[in-house]
PQR file of N, CA, C, O and H, with PARSE charges and radii, in Angstrom:
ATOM      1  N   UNK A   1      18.634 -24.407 -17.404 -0.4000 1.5000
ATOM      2  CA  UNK A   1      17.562 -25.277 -17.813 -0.0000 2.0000
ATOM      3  C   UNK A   1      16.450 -25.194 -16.774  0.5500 1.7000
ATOM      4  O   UNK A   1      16.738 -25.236 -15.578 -0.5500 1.4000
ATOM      5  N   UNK A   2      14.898 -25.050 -17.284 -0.4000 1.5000
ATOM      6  CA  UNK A   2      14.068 -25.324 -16.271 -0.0000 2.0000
ATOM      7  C   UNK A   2      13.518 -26.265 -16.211  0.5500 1.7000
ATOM      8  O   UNK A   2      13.010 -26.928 -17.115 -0.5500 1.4000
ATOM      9  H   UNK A   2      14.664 -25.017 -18.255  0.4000 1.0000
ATOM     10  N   UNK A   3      13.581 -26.558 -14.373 -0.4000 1.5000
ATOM     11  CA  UNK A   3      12.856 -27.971 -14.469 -0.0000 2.0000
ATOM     12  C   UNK A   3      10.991 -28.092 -14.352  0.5500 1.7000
ATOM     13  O   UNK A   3      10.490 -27.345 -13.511 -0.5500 1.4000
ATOM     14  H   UNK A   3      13.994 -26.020 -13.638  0.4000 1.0000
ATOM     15  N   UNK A   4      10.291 -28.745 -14.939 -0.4000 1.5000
ATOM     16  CA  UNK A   4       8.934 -28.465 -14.672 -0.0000 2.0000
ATOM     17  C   UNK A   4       8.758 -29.361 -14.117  0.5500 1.7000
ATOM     18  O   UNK A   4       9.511 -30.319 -14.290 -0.5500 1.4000
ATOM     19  H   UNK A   4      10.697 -29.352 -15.622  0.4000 1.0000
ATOM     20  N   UNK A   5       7.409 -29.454 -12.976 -0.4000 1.5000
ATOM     21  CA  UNK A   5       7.336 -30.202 -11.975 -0.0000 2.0000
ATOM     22  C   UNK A   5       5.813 -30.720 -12.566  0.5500 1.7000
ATOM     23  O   UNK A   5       5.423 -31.883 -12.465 -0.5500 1.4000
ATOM     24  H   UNK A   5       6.796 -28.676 -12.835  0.4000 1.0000
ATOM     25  N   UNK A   6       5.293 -29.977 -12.993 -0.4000 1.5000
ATOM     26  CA  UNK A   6       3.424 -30.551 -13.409 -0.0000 2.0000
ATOM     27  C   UNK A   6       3.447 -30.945 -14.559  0.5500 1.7000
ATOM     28  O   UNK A   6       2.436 -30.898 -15.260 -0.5500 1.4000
ATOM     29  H   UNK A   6       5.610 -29.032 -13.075  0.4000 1.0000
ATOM     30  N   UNK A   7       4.990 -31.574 -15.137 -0.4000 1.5000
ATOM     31  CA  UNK A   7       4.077 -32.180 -16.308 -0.0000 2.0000
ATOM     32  C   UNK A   7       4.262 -34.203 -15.912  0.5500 1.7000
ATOM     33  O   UNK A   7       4.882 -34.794 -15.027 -0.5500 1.4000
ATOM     34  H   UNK A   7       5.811 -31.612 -14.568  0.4000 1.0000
ATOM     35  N   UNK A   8       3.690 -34.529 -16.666 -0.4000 1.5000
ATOM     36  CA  UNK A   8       3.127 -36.480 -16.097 -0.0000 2.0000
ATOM     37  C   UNK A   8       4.328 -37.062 -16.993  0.5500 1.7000
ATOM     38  O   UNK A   8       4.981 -36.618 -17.938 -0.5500 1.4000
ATOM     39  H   UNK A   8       3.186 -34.049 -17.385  0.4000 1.0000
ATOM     40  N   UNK A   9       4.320 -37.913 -16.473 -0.4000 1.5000
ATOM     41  CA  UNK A   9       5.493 -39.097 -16.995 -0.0000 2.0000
ATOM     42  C   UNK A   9       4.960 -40.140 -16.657  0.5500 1.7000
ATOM     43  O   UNK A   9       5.701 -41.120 -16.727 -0.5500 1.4000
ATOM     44  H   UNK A   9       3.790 -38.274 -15.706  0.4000 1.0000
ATOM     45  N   UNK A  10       4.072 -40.296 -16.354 -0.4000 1.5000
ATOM     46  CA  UNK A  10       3.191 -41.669 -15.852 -0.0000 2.0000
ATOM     47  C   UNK A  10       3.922 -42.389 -14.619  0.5500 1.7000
ATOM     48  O   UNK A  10       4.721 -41.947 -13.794 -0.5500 1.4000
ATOM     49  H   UNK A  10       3.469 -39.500 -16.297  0.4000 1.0000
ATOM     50  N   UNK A  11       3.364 -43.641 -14.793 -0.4000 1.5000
ATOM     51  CA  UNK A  11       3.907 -44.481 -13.481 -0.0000 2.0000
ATOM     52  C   UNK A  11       4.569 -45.791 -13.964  0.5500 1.7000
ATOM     53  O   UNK A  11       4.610 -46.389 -15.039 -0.5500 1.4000
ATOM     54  H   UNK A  11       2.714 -44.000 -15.463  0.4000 1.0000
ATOM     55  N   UNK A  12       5.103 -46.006 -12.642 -0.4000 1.5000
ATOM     56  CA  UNK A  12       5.817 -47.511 -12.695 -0.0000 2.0000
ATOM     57  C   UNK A  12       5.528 -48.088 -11.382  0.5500 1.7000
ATOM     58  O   UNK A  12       5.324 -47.485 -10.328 -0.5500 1.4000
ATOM     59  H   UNK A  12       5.070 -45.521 -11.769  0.4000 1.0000
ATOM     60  N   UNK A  13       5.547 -49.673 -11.662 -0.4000 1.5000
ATOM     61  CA  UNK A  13       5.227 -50.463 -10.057 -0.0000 2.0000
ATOM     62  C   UNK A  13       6.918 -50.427  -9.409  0.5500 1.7000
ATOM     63  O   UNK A  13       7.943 -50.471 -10.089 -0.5500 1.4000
ATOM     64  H   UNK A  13       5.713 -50.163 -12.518  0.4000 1.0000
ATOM     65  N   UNK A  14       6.838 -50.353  -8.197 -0.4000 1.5000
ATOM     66  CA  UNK A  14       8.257 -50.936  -7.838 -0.0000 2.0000
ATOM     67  C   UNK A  14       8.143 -52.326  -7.599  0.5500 1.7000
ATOM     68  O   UNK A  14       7.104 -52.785  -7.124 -0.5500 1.4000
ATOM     69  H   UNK A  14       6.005 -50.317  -7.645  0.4000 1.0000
ATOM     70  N   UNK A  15       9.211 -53.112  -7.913 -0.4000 1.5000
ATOM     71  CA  UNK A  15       9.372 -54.370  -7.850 -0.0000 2.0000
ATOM     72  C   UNK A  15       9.142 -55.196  -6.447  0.5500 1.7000
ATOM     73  O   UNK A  15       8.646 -56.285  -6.159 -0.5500 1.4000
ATOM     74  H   UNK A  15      10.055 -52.739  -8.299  0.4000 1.0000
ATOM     75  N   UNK A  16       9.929 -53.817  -5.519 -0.4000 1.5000
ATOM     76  CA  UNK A  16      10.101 -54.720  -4.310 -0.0000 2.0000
ATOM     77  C   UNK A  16       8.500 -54.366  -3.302  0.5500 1.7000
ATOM     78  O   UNK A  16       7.918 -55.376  -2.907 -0.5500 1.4000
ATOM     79  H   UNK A  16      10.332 -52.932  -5.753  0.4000 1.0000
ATOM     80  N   UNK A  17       8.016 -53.310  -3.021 -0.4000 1.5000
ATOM     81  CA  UNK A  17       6.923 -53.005  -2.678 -0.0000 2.0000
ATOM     82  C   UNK A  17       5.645 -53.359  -3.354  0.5500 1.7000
ATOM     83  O   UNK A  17       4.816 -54.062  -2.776 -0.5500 1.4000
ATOM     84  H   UNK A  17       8.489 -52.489  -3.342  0.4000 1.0000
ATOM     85  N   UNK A  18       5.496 -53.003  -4.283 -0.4000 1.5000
ATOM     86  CA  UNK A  18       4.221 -52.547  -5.359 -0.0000 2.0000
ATOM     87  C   UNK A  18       3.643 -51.362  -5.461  0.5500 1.7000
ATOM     88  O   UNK A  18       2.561 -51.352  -6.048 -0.5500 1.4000
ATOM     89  H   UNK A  18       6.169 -52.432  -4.752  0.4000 1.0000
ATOM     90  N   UNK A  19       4.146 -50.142  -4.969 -0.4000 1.5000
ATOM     91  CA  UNK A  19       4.103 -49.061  -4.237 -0.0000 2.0000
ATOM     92  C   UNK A  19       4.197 -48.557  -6.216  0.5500 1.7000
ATOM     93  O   UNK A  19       5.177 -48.828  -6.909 -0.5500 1.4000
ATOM     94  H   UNK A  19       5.025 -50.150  -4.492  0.4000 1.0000
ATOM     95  N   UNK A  20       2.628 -47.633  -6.871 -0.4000 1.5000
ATOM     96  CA  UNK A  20       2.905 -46.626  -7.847 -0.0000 2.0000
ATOM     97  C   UNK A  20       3.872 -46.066  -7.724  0.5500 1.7000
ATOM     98  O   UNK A  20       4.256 -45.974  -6.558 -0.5500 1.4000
ATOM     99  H   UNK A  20       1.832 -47.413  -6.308  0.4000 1.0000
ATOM    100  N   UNK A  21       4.826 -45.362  -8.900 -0.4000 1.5000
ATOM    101  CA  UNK A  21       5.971 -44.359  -8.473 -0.0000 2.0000
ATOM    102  C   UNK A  21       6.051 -43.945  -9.613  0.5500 1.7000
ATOM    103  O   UNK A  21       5.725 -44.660 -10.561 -0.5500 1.4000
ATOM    104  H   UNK A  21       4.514 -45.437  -9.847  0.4000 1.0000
ATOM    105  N   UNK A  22       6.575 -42.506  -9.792 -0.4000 1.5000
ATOM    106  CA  UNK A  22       6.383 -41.394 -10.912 -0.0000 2.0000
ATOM    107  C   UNK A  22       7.473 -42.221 -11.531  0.5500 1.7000
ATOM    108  O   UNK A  22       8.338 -42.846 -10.916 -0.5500 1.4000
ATOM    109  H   UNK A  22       6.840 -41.926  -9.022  0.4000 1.0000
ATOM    110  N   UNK A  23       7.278 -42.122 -13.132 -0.4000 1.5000
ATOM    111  CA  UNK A  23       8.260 -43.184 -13.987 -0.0000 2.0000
ATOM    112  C   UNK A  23       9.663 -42.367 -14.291  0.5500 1.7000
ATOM    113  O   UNK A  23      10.491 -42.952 -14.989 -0.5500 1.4000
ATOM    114  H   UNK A  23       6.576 -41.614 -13.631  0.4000 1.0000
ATOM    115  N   UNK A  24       9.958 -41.102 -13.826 -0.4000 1.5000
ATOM    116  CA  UNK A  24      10.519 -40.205 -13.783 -0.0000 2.0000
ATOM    117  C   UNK A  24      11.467 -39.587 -12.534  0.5500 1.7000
ATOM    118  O   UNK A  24      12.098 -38.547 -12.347 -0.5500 1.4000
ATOM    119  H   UNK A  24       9.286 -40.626 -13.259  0.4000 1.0000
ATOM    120  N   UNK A  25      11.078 -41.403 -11.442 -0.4000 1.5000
ATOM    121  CA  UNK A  25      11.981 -40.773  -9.779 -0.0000 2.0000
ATOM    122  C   UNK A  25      12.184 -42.208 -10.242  0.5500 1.7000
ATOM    123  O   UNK A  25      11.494 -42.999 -10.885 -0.5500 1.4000
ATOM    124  H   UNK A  25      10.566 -42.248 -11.593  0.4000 1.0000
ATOM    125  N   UNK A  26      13.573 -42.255  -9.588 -0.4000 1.5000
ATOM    126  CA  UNK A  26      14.436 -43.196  -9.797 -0.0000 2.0000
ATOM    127  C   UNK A  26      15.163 -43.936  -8.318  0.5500 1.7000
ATOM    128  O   UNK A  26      16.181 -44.604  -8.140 -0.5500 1.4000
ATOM    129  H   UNK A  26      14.133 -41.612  -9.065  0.4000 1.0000
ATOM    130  N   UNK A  27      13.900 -43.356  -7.268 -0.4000 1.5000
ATOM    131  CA  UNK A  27      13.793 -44.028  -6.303 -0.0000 2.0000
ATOM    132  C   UNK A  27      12.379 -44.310  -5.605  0.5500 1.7000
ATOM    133  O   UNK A  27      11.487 -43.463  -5.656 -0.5500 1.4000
ATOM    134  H   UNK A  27      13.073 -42.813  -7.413  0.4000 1.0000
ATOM    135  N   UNK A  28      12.228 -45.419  -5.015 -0.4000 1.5000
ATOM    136  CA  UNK A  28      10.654 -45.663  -4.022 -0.0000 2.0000
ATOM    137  C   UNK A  28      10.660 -44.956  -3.203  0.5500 1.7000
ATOM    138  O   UNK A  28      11.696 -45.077  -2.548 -0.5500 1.4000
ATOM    139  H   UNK A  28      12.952 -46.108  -4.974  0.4000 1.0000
ATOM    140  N   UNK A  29       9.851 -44.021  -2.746 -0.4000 1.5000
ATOM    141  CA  UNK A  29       9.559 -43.021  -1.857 -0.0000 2.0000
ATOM    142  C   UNK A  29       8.600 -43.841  -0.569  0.5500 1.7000
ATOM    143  O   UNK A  29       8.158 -43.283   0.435 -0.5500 1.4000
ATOM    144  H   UNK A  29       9.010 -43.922  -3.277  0.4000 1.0000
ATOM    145  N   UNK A  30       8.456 -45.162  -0.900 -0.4000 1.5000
ATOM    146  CA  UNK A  30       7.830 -46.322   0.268 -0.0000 2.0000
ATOM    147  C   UNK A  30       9.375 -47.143   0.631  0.5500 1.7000
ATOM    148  O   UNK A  30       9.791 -46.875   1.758 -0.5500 1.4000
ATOM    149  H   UNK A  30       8.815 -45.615  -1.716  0.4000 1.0000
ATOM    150  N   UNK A  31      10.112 -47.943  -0.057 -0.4000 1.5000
ATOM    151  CA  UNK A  31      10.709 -48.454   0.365 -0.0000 2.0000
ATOM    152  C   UNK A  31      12.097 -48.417  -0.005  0.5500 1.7000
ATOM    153  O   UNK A  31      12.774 -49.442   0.076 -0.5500 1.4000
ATOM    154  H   UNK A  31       9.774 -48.160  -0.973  0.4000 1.0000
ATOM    155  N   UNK A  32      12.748 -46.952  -0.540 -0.4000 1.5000
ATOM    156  CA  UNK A  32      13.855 -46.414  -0.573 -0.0000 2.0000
ATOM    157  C   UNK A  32      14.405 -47.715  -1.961  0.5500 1.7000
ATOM    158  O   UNK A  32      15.603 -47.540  -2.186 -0.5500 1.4000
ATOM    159  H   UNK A  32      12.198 -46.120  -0.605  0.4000 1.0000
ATOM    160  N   UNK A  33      13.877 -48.738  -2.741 -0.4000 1.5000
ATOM    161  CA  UNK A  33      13.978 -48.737  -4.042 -0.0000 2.0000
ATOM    162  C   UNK A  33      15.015 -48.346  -5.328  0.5500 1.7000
ATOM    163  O   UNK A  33      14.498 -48.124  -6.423 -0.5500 1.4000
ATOM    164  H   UNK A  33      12.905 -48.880  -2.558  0.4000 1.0000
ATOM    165  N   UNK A  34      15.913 -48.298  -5.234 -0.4000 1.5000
ATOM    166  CA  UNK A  34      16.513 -47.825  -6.301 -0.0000 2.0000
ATOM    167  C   UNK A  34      16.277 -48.481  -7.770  0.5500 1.7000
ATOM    168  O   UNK A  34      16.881 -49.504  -8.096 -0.5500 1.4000
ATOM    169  H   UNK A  34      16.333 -48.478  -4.344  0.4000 1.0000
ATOM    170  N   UNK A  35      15.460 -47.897  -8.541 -0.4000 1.5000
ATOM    171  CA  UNK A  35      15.580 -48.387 -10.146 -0.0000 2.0000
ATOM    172  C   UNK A  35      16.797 -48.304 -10.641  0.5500 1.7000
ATOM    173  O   UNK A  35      17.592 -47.403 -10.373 -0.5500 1.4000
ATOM    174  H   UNK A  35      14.970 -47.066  -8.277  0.4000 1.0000
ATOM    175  N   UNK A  36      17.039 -49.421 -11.530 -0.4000 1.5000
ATOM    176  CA  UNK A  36      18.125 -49.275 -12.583 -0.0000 2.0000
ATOM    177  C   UNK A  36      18.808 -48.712 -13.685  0.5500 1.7000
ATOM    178  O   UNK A  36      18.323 -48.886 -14.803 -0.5500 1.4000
ATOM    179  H   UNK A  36      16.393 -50.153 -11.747  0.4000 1.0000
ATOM    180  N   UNK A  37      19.730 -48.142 -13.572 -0.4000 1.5000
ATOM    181  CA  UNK A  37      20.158 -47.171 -14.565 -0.0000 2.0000
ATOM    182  C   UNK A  37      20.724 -47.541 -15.952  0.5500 1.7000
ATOM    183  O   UNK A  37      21.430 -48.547 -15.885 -0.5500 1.4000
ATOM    184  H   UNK A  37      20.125 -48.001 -12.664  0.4000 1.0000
ATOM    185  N   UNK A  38      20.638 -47.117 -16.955 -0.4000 1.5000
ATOM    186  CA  UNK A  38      21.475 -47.668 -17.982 -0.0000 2.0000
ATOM    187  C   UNK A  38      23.085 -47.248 -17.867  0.5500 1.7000
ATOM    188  O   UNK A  38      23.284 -46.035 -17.812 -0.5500 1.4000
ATOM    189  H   UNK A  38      20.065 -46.300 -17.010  0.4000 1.0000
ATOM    190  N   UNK A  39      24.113 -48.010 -17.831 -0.4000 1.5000
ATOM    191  CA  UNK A  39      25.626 -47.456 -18.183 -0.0000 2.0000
ATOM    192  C   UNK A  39      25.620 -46.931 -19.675  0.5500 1.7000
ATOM    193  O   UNK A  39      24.885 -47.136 -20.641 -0.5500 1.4000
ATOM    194  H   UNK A  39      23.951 -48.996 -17.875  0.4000 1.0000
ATOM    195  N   UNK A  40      26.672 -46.222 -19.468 -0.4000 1.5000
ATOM    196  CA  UNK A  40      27.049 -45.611 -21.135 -0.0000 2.0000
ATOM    197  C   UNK A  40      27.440 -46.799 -21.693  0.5500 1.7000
ATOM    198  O   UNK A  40      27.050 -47.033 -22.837 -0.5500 1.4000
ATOM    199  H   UNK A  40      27.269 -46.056 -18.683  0.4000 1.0000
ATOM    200  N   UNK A  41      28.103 -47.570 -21.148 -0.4000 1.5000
ATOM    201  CA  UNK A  41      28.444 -49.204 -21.993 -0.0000 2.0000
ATOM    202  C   UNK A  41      27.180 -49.304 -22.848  0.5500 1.7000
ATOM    203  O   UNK A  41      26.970 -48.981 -24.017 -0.5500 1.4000
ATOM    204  H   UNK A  41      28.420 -47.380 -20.219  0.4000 1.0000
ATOM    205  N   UNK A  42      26.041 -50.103 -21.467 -0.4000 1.5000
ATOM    206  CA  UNK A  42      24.830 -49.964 -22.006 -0.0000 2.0000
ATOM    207  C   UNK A  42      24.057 -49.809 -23.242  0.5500 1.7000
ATOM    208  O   UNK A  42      23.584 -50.491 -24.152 -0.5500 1.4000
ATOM    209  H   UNK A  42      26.212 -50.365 -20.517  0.4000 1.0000
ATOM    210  N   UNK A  43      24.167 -48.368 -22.778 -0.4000 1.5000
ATOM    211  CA  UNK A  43      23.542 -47.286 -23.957 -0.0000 2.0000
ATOM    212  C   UNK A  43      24.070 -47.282 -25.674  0.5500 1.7000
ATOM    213  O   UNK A  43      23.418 -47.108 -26.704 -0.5500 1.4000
ATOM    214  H   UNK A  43      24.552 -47.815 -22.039  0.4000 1.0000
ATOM    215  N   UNK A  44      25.708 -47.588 -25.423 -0.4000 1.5000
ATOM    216  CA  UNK A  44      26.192 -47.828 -26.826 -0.0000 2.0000
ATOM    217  C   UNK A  44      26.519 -48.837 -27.146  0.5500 1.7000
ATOM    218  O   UNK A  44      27.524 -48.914 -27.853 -0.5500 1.4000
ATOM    219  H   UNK A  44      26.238 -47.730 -24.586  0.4000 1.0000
ATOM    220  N   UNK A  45      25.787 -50.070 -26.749 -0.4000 1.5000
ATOM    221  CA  UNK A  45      25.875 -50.776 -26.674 -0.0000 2.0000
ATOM    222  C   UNK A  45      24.400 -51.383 -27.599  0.5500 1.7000
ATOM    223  O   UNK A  45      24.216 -51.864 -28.717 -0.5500 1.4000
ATOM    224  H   UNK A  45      24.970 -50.008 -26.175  0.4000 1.0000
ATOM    225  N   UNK A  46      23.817 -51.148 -26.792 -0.4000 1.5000
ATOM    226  CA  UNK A  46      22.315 -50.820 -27.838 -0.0000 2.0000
ATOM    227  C   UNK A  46      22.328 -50.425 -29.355  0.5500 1.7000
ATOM    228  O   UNK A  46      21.935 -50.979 -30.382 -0.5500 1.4000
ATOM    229  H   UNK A  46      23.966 -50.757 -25.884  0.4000 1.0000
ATOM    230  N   UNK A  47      23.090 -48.953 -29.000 -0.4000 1.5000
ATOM    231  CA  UNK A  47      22.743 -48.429 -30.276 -0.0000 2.0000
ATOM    232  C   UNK A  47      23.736 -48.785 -31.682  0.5500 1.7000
ATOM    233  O   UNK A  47      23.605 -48.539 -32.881 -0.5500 1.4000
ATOM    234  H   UNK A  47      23.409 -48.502 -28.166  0.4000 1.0000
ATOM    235  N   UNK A  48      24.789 -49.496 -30.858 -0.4000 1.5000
ATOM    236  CA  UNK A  48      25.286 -50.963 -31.819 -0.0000 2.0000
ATOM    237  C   UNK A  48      24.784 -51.781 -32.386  0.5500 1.7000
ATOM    238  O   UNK A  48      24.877 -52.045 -33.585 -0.5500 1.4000
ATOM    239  H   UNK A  48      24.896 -49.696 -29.884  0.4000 1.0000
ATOM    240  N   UNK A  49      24.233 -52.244 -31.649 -0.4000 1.5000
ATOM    241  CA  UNK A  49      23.339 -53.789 -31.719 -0.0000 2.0000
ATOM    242  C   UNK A  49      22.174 -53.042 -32.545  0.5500 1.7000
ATOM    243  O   UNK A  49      21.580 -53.855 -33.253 -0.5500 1.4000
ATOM    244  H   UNK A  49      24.157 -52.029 -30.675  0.4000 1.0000
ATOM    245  N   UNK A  50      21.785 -52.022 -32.635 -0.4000 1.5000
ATOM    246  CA  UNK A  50      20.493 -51.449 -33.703 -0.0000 2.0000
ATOM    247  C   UNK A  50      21.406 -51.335 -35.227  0.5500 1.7000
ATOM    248  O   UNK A  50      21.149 -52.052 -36.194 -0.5500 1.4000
ATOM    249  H   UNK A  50      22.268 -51.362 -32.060  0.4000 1.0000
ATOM    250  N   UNK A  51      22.092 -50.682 -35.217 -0.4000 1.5000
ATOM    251  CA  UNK A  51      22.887 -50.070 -36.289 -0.0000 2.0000
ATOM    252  C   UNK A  51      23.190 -51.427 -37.299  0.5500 1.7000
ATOM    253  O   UNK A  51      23.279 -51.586 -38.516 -0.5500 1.4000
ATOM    254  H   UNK A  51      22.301 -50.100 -34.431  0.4000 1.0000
ATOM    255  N   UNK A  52      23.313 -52.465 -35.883 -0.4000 1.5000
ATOM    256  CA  UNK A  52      24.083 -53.670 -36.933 -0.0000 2.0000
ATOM    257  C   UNK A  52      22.598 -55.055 -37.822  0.5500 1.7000
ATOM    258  O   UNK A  52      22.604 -55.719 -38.859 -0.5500 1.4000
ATOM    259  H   UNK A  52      23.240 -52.335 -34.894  0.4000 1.0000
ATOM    260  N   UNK A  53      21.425 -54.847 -36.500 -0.4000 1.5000
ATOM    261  CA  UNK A  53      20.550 -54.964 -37.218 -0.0000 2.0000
ATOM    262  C   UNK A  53      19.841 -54.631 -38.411  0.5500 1.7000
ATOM    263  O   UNK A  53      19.296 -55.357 -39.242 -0.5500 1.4000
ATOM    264  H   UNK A  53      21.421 -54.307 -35.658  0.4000 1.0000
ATOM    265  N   UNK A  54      20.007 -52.837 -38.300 -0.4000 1.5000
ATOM    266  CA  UNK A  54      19.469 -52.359 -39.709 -0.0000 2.0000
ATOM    267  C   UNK A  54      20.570 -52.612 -40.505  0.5500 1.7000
ATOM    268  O   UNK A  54      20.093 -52.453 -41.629 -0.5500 1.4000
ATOM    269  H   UNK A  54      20.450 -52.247 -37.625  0.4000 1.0000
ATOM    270  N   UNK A  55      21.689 -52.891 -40.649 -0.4000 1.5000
ATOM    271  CA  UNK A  55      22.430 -53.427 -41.561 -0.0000 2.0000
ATOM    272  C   UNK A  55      22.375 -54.622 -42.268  0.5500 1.7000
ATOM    273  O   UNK A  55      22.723 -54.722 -43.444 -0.5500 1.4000
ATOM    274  H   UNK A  55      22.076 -53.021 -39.736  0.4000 1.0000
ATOM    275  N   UNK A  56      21.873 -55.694 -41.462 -0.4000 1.5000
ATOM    276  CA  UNK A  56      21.278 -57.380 -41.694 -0.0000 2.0000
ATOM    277  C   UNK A  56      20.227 -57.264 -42.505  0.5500 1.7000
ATOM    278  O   UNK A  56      20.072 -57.714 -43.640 -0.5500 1.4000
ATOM    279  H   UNK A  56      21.591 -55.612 -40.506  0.4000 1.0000
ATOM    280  N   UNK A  57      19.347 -56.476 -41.678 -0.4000 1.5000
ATOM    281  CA  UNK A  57      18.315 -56.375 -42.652 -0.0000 2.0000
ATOM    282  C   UNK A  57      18.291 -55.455 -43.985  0.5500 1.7000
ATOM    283  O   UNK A  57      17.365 -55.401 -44.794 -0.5500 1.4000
ATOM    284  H   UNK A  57      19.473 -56.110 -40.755  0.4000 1.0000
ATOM    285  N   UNK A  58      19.249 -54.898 -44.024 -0.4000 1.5000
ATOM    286  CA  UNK A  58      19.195 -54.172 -45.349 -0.0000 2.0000
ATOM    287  C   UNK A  58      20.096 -54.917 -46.350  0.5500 1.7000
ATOM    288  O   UNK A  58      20.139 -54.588 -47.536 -0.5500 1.4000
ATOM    289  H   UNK A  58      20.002 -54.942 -43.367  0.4000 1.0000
ATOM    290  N   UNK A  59      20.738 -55.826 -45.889 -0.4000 1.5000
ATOM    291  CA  UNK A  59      21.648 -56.898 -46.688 -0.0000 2.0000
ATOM    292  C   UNK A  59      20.472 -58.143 -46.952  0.5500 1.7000
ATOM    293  O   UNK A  59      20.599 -58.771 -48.003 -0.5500 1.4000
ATOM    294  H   UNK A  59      20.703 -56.093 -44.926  0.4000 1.0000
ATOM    295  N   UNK A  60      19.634 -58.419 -46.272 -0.4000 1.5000
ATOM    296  CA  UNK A  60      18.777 -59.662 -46.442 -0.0000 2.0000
ATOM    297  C   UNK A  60      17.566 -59.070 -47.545  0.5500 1.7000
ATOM    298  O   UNK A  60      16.968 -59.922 -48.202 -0.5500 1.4000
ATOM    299  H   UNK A  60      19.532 -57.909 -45.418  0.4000 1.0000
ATOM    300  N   UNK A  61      17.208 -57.589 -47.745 -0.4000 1.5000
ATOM    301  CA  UNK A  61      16.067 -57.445 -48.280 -0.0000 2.0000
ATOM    302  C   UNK A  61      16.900 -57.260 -49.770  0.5500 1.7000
ATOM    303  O   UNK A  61      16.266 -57.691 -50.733 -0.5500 1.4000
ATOM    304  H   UNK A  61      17.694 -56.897 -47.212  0.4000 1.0000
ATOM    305  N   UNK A  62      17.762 -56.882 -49.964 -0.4000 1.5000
ATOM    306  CA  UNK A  62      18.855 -56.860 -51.003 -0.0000 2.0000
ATOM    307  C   UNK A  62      19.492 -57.668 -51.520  0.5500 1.7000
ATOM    308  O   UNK A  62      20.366 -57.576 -52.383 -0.5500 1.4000
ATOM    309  H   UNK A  62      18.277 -56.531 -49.182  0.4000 1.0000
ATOM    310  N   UNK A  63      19.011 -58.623 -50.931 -0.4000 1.5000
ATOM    311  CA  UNK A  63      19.779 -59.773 -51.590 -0.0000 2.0000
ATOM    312  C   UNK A  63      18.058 -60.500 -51.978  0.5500 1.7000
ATOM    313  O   UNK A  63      17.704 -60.878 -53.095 -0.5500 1.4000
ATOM    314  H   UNK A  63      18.301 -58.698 -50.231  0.4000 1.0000
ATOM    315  N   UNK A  64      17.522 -60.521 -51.171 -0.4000 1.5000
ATOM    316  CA  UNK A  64      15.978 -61.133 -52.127 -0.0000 2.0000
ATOM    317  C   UNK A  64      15.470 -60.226 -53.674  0.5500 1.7000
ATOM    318  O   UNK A  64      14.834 -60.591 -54.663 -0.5500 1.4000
ATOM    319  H   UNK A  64      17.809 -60.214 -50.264  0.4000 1.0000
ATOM    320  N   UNK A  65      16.184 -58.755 -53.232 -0.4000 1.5000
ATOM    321  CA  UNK A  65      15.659 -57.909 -54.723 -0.0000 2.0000
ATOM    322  C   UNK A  65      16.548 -58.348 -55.950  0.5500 1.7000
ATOM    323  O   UNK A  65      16.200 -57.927 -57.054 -0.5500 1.4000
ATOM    324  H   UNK A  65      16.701 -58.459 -52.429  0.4000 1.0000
ATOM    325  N   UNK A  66      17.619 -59.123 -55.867 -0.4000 1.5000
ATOM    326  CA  UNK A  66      18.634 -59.352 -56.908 -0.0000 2.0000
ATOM    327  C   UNK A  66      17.690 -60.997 -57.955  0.5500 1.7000
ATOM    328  O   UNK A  66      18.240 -61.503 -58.933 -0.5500 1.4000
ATOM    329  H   UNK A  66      17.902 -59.465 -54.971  0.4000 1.0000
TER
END
């Protein structure tokens, strides 16, 4: 895989400094910072909680078409 270095990902503030930081480093390069990661819990955890929404809502708009 190649990694490219010039393309933008924009920015983020760090919380603890205020120090800009590429939204794409996952540490403060001012005050050593660590951003937060998602767990795989997390992550499928989310995409639970979506799955079960579009389900609500496809039971609520279906039940107003009857």
């Amino acid at each position: 895989m190649r990694i490219v270095t010039d393309r933008n990902f924009g920015r983020r503030e760090c919380p603890s400094c205020g120090c800009e930081v590429p939204a794409n480093n996952n540490r403060c390069p001012v005050c050593g910072y660590e951003f937060p990661t998602a767990s795989p819990l997390q992550t499928r955890l989310r995409v639970w909680g979506a799955i079960l929404m579009l389900l609500l809502l496809l039971i609520l708009v279906l039940g107003l078409l009857q």
